[in-house]
C-alpha positions as CSV (number, residue, x, y, z in Angstrom):
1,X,87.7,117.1,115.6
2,X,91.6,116.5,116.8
3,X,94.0,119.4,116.1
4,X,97.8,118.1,115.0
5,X,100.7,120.5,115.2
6,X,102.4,121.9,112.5
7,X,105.0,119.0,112.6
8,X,102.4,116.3,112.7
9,X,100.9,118.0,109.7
10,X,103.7,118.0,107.7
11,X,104.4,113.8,109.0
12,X,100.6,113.5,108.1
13,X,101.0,115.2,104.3
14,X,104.3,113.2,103.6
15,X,102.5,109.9,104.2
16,X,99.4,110.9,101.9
17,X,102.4,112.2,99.2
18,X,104.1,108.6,99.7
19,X,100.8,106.7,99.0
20,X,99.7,108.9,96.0
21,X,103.2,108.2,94.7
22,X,102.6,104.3,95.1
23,X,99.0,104.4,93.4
24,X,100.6,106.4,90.6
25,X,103.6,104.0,89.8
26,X,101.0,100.9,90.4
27,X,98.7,102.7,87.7
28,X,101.4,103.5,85.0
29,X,102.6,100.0,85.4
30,X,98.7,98.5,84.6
31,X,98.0,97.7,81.6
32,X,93.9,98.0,82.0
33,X,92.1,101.0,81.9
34,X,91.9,101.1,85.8
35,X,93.3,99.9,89.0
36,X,91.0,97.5,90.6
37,X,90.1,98.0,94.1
38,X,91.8,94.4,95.4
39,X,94.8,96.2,93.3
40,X,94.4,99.9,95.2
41,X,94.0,97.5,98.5
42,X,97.3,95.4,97.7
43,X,98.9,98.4,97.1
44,X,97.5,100.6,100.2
45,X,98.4,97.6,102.0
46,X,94.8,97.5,103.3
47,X,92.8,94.9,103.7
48,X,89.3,95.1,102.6
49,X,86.2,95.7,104.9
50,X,84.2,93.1,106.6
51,X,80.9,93.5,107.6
52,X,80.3,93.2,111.5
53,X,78.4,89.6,112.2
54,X,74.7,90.3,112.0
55,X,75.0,93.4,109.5
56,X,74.1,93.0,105.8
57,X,74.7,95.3,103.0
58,X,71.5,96.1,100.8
59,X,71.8,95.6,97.0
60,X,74.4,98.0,95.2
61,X,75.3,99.9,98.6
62,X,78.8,101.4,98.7
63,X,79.1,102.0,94.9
């Protein structure tokens, strides 16, 4: 475990306040039920996860 100072604590809760803000405006502006996770991704600007060569996921793992 990594310790942060107090001013890296408040730079680290700022950027998690700034993304929550995103997800919420990309939400209100849906008009389905629920954001999908290509849609939490686009707006995260993330990009989804790729298995390593040689892994495999087993049926219905990660949901």
């Amino acid at each position: 475990m990594w310790l942060l100072d107090q001013d890296d604590q408040v730079h680290v809760a700022l950027a998690e306040i700034e993304l929550c803000c995103e997800l919420m405006i990309a939400a209100s502006a849906t008009t389905e039920e629920r954001l999908s996770s290509e849609r939490i991704d686009e707006v995260l600007n993330v990009s989804p996860r790729v298995p390593a060569q040689g892994t495999r996921r087993s049926a219905g793992a990660g949901r």
